[in-house]
N, C-alpha and C positions, 0 to 999 in steps of 0.2 A: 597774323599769328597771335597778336597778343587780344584781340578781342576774340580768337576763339578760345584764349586761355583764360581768360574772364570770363567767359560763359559756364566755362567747362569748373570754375573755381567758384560761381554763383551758384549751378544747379547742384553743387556737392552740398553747399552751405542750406541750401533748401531742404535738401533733407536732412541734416543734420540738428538744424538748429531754428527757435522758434521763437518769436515776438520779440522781446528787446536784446537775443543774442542775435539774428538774423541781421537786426537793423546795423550791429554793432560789426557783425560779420564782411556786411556790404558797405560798411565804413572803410572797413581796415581794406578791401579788394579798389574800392575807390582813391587810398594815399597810394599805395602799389604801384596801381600805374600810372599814376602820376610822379611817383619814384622812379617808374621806368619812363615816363617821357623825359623827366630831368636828365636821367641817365644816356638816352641816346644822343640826346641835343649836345651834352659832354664829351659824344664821340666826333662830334663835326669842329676841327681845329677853327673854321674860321666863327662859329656859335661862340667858343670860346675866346677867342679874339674878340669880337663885336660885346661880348659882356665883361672882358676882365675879368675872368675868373680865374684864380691863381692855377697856374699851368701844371702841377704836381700832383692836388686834388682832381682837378676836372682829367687829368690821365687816367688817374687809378678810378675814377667814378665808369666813365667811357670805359676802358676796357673790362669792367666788371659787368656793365649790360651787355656790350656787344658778347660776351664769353656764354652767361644767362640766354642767348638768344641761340648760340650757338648750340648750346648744348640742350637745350629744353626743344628747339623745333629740330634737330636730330632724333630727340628722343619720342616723341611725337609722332613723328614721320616713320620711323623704322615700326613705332609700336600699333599705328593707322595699317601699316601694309603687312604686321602680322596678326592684323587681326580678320582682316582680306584673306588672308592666306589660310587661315584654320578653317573661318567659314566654310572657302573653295572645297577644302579639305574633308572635309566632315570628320575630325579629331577629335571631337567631344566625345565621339560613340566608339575612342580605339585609346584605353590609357598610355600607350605606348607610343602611339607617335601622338597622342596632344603631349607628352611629357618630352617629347626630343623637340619637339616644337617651341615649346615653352625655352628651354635649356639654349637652344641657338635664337629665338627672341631676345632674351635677355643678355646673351654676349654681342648680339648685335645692338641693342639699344645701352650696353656700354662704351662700345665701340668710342662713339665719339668725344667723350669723357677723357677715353685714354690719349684718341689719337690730338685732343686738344692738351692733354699733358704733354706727347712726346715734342708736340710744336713749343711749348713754351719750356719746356725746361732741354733737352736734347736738340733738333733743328732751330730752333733760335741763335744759338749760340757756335754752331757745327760750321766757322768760317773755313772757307774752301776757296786755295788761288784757283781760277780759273785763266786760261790762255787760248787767244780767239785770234785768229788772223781778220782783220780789217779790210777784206780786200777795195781798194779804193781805185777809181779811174784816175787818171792823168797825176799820177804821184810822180815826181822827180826820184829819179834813180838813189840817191845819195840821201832817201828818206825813206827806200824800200826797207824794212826789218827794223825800223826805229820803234819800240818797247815805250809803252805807254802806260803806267799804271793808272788808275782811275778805281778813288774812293767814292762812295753817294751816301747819301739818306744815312748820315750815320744814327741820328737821332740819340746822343747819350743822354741818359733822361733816368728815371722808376726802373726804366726797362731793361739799358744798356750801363753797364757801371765802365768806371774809368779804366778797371782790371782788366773788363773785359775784349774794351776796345782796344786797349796798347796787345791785346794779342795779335789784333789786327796787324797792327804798325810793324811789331817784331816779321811776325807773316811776309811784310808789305817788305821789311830793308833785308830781305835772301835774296829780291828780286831781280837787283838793281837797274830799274828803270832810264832810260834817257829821258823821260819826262813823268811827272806825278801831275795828276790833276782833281780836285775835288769839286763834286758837281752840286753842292745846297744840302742842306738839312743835316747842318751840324746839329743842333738840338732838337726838340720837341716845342715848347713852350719856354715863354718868360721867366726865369728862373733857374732852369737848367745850368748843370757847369760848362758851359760855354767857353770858359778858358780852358779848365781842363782838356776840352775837348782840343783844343789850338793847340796844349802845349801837346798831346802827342800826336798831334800834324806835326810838331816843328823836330819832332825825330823823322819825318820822310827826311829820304837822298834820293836825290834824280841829278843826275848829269846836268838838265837844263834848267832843273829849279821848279819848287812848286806853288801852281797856281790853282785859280779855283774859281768858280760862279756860285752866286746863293741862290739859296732856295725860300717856297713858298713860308715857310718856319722860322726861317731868320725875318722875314717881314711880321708874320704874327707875334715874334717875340719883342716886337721893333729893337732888332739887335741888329740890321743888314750895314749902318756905320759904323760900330763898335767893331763887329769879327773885321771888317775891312780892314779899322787901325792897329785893334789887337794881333792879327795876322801878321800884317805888315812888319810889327819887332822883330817878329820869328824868319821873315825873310819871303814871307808867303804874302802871294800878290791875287786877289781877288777880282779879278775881272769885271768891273761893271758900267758895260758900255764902252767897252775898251781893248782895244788891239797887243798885242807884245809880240815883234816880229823874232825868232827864235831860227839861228844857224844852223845850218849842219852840214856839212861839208859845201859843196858848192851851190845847196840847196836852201832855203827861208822857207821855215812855216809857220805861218802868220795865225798865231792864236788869240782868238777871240771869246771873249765872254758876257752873257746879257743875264741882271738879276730875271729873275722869275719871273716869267710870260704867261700874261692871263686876259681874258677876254670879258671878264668883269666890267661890268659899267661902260662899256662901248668900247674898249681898248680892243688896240689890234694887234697881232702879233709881228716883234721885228722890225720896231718902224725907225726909220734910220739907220737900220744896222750895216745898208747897203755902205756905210762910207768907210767900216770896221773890214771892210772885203779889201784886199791887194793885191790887182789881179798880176804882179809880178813873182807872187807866192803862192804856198800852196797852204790854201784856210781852213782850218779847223774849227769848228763853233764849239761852245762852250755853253748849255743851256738846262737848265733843272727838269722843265717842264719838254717834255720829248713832239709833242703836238706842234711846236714850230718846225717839224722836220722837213712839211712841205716849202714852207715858208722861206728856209733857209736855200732850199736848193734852187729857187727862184731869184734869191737875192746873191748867189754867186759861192758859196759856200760849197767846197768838196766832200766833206766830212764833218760831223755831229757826234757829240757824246754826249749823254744826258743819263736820269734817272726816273724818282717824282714816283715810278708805279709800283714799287718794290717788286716788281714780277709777280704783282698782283696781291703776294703775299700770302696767301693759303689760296692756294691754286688744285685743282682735281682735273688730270689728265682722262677723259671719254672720248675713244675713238680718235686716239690722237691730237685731240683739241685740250687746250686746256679752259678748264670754266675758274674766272676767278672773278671778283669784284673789279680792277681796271679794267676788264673787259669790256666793262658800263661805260665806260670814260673814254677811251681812246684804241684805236687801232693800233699804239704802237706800246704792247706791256714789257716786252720784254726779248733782246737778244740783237741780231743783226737786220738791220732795214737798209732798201733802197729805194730812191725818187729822186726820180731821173738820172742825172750822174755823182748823186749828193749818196756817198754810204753811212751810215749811223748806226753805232749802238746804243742801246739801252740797258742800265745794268740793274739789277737786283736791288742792289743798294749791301747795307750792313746792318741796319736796327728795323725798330716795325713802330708801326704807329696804329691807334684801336687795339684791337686784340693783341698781346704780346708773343705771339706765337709765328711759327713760319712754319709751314706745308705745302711739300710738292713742288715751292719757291725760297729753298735756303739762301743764307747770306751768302756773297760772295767775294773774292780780290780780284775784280779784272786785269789780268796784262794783257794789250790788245799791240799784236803787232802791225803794225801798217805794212801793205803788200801790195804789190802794184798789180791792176786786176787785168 
């Protein structure tokens, strides 16, 4: 897209402009995109990891091209297939429908301008509890209807302010949960308020107390031993690599947590996790990254809750499908899974990362009841 918008930004220049304004023309379209190559590499957290670039800047740079891409090949695209359309038409030779032509051309090549404002300023922010039964194979009776709340991706950052997260939290303690758990991506980037972020975790109440797995972002910030210790004052226990067998009535359910699973540099997903399994319990895994799903129900695992794809994030429902960006990544973006006798959800999450907007994929509060299937 962007070398046809270089073309399309040369051949203007050609006619307009001649000898040492051209040269100066094809100057200025040459920094551009290399302004926009900066800018995408700024959208890939771990580009920005791997160079150190302060985590604050490279957000607001990243979500500034990705938004420019979004909104430029929309506008593009809608204005290619009305120009298809008048052709078809033969409107040149009828002032009255080239001019109703023209009139729905142009609300259609605003369209996504707008519908890119209603995501970042309206569905951004639009937190919604959500209540999802779990239904799970071989649950102990006295664990049937046990309330799970599950925070993700909260990402407080540029994007998500500390005001707007504790709406969350207020949201989160009507619920009252028997257990609270957070699934990775307390922040964005290096930098971020990351306490803040803890201290209003440490307003959850859950009956059995709250824990949590980290995510890909606490390693890019190298923050994943800090939030552990930090956590830790507030009462909040991080799971990493690590089991916490949890009562309830006559029942144990052995929750498990593993930092962020990745398949980088020959790693494989899960390895060891089999010793984190009890099989006199009933195990719940605890994982950021949702793609270990298989993985887990192989190594003995009933139940998964994870995040990592935010529900794709700007998502567009055709024909019942939805098209979003995790689609690229993983089979599993968003909602309830099963493999084999292993059930998992997947949640939404609460902040965004790239573009600061949500479409078609709002934030959400899971409480996820466990139901015996």
């Amino acid at each position: 897209m962007q070398c046809f918008i270089t073309a399309l930004i040369l051949r203007l220049a050609a006619r307009k402009f001649h000898g040492r304004a051209l040269i100066l023309a094809k100057w200025g379209v040459l920094l551009f995109n290399v302004v926009v190559i900066v800018g995408i590499a700024m959208s890939f957290s771990e580009v920005v990891e791997y160079l150190g670039v302060p985590g604050r800047p490279a957000l607001l740079v990243g979500a500034a091209t990705l938004a420019y891409f979004f909104g430029t090949g929309s506008f593009l695209l809608i204005r290619g297939a009305s120009n298809v359309i008048r052709k078809r038409l033969h409107v040149d030779v009828d002032p009255g429908r080239r001019r109703l032509l023209q009139i729905g051309a142009n609300a259609a090549m605003a369209a996504p301008f707008a519908a890119l404002g209603y995501g970042a300023f309206i569905q951004r922010t639009d937190f919604r509890v959500r209540e999802i039964d779990l239904h799970a194979p071989g649950l102990p009776a006295d664990l049937d209807g046990l309330r799970v709340l599950q925070l993700s991706d909260i990402h407080l950052s540029a994007f998500l302010s500390e005001a707007e997260f504790s709406r969350v939290i207020d949201a989160s303690l009507e619920l009252r949960p028997h257990l609270a758990v957070v699934t990775g991506d307390l922040i964005s980037f290096q930098g971020d308020p990351l306490d803040a972020c803890i201290r209003q975790l440490a307003r959850l109440k859950a009956d059995a107390g709250v824990f949590g797995c980290l995510g890909n972002h606490e390693r890019y910030a190298h923050a994943e031993d800090y939030t552990e210790r930090a956590s830790a004052r507030y009462g909040i226990r991080f799971l990493r690599g690590q089991a916490q067998p949890l009562r309830f009535g006559s029942a144990t359910l052995n929750l498990a947590g593993v930092d962020h699973q990745t398949k980088s540099h020959g790693r494989a997903y899960l390895v060891g996790a089999e010793r984190l399994v009890n099989p006199a319990a009933y195990n719940l895994l605890l994982s950021h990254n949702p793609d270990v799903l298989p993985i887990a129900a192989e190594k003995g695992f009933q139940a998964m809750l994870a995040g990592h794809t935010h529900g794709g994030q700007v998502n567009v429902e055709i024909l019942d499908q939805g098209i979003n960006p995790a689609r690229f990544f993983t089979p599993f973006v968003y909602g309830l899974y099963r493999v084999q006798s292993t059930a998992a959800y997947v949640t939404r999450g609460i902040g965004t990362i790239g573009v600061p907007a949500r479409l078609g994929a709002p934030p959400e509060i899971p409480l996820l009841r466990l139901r015996k299937a």
